[in-house]
N, C-alpha and C positions, 0 to 999 in steps of 0.2 A: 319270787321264791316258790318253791315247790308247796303246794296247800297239804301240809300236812302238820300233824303234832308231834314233836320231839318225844315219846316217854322216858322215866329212870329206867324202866324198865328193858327197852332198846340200848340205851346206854350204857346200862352194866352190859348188859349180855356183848355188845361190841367191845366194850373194856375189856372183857374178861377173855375174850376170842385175841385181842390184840397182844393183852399181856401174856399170854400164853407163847406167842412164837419167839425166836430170838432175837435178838438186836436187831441183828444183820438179813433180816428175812431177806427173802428175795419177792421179786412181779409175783410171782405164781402162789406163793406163801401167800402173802397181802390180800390178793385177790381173791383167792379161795376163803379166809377168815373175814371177807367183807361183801359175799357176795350176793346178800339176799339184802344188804343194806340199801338206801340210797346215800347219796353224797352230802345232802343235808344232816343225816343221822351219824355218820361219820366225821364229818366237820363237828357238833356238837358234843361228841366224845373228846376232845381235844379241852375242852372248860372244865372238866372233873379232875381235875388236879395233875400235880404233875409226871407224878408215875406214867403217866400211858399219851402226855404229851405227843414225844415224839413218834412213837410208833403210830399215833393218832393222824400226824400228821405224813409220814411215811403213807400210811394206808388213803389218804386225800389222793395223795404222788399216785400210789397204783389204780386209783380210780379212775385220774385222770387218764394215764397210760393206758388201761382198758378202754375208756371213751373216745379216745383221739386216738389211739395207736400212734405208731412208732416206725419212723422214716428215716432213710440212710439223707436224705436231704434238710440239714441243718434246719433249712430254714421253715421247715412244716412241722417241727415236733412244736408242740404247747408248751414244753418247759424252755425253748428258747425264744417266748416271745417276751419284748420288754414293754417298757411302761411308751403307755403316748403311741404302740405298733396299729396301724389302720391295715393290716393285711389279714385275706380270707382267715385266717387260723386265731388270729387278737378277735378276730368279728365274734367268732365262735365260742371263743374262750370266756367272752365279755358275760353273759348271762350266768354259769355257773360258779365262775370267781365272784360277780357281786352278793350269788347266795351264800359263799360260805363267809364274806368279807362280814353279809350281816346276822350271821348266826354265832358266827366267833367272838367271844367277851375279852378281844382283844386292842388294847389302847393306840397298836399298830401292827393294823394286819396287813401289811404289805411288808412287814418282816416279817409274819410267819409263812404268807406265798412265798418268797425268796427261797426258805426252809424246803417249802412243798417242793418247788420247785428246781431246787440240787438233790432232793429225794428223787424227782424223778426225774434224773439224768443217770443218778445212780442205778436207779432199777432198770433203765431201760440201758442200759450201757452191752450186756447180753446180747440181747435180742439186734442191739444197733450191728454189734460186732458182726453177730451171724450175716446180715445184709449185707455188711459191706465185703464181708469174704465170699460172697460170691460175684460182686464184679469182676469181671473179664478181662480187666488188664491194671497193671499194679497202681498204672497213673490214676488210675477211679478211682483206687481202693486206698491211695497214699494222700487223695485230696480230700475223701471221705472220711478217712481218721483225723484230719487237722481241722474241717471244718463239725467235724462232733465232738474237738478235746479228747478224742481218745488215742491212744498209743499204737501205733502201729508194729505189727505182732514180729515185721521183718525186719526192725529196727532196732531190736533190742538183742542182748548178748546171745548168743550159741549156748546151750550148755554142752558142756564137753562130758567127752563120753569116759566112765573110769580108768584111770591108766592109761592114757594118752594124753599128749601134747595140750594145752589150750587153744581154740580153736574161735573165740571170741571174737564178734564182729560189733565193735562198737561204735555209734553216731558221729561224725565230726562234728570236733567242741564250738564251731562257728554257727552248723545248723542248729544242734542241740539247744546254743544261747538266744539264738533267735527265738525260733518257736515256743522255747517253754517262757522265754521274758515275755515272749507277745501273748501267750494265753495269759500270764498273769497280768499283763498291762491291761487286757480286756476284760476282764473278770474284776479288776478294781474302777476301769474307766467305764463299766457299764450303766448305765443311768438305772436300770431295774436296782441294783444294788447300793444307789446311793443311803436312801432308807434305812438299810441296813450297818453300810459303813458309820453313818452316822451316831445310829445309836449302840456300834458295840464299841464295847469295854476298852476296846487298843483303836478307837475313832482315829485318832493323833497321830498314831505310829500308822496306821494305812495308810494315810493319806501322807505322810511324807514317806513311807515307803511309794506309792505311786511318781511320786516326785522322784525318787531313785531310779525305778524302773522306766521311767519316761526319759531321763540322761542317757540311762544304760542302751537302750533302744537304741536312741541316735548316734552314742559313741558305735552301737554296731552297722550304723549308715541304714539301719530300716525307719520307716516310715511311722509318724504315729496317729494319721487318720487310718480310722477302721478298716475302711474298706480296703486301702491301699498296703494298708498293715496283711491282711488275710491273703494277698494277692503277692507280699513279699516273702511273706512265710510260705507260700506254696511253692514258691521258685527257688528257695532255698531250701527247699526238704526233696527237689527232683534232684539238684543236684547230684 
C-alpha cells in the first residue's frame, strides 16, 4: 500500500467534491473532482457513510479508467478482467485492487470491485464508442460493439424524419435473441460475479434465471461455452 496517512480532513474535502456532482457524472466529471487525490484517499472515502458510497466508488471506476485507459479491444480494458485472470492487464491490476481491497471496511470487497467495476464500463462506454467509430470497415466496428457490450449505433431504428413515412430499420428477432441472451448469459455465468450473485437480495431468482437463459440459448441452437458463444454471436450479428 501506498505509505501514506488517510486524514478526516482529505476525506471530507473528497466527500464534499464527490457529493457535489450528479448521479450520473461522467469520466471527465469524476476525474477532475479527484484529481489531486490518490486511489488510496479515494477508496477510503467510500467507509464515511453511505451518502457518498456510490459516487465514492464511481470516482475508484474513473481512477482506474484514467490509470489504465481505455481500449476498443475488450480484452485490455481493467474492468473486463475476472477473478483467477493471469494476463498482462490482472498482472497490473493486482497491486492497486489489493490497496483498496485493504483500505475498504468492507466484509466483501470483491462486491464492491464488481460495483467499481460496471462503473467503469459505464464511464468509459464514450470514449469506447468514439474508438470504435473510427475503424475502417463495419466488420471492426460490428465486432468491436459485441465484444464491449455496446450497441451498435447502425443497428438500431432510423428516426424518421417529420411527416413522412416510417423509415425504421429494425434488428432481426433471431440475431437480436441471440446476442442480447448471450450478453446476459455471460454477465450471470461470469465467475467475477459470482460474489455478487451470491450475496444479492434475488440470489434464487438469478440463478434460476441463468438456468432459463442457458435453455433459451440452446433452443436458439448457439453455444453456451464462452468462447464459442462470443464467436456465434458474431456470426449472427454479420448476417
Amino acid at each position: 500500500m501506498e505509505n501514506q496517512t488517510v486524514t478526516i480532513e482529505q476525506v471530507i474535502a473528497l466527500s464534499d467534491n464527490l457529493a457535489a456532482l450528479p448521479k450520473d457524472a461522467n469520466q471527465n466529471q469524476l476525474a477532475e473532482a479527484i484529481a489531486d487525490a490518490t486511489l488510496i484517499q479515494i477508496a477510503a472515502v467510500s467507509n464515511h457513510g453511505d451518502r457518498i458510497t456510490g459516487s465514492a466508488e464511481r470516482a475508484v471506476a474513473a481512477w482506474f479508467n484514467s490509470e489504465f485507459g481505455v481500449t476498443a479491444d475488450a480484452e485490455d480494458n481493467w474492468f473486463n478482467v475476472e477473478h483467477r485472470d493471469t494476463s498482462e492487464v490482472a498482472k497490473k491490476l493486482a497491486a492497486p485492487k489489493k490497496e483498496i481491497y485493504t483500505v475498504w471496511k468492507s466484509s466483501n470487497p470483491s462486491v464492491k470491485f464488481s460495483r467499481v467495476k460496471d462503473y467503469g464500463r459505464i464511464l468509459a462506454a464514450p470514449a469506447l464508442m468514439a474508438l470504435i467509430a473510427e475503424f475502417t470497415t463495419e466488420d471492426a466496428r460490428s465486432d468491436a460493439y459485441l465484444e464491449n457490450d455496446l450497441i451498435d449505433p447502425n443497428t438500431q431504428p432510423e428516426e424518421k424524419a417529420e411527416g413522412t413515412a416510417p423509415t425504421s430499420r429494425t434488428r432481426d428477432l433471431y440475431e437480436r435473441s441471440v446476442v442480447e441472451l448471450g450478453k446476459l448469459y455471460r454477465a450471470l455465468n461470469a465467475t467475477d460475479n459470482d460474489a455478487v450473485i451470491k450475496g444479492h437480495a434475488k440470489s434464487k431468482e438469478l440463478q434460476e434465471a441463468l438456468v432459463d437463459v442457458t435453455k433459451a440459448l440452446k433452443t436458439l441452437g448457439a453455444p453456451v461455452d464462452d468462447e464459442a458463444l462470443v464467436t456465434f454471436m458474431k456470426a449472427v450479428a454479420k448476417r
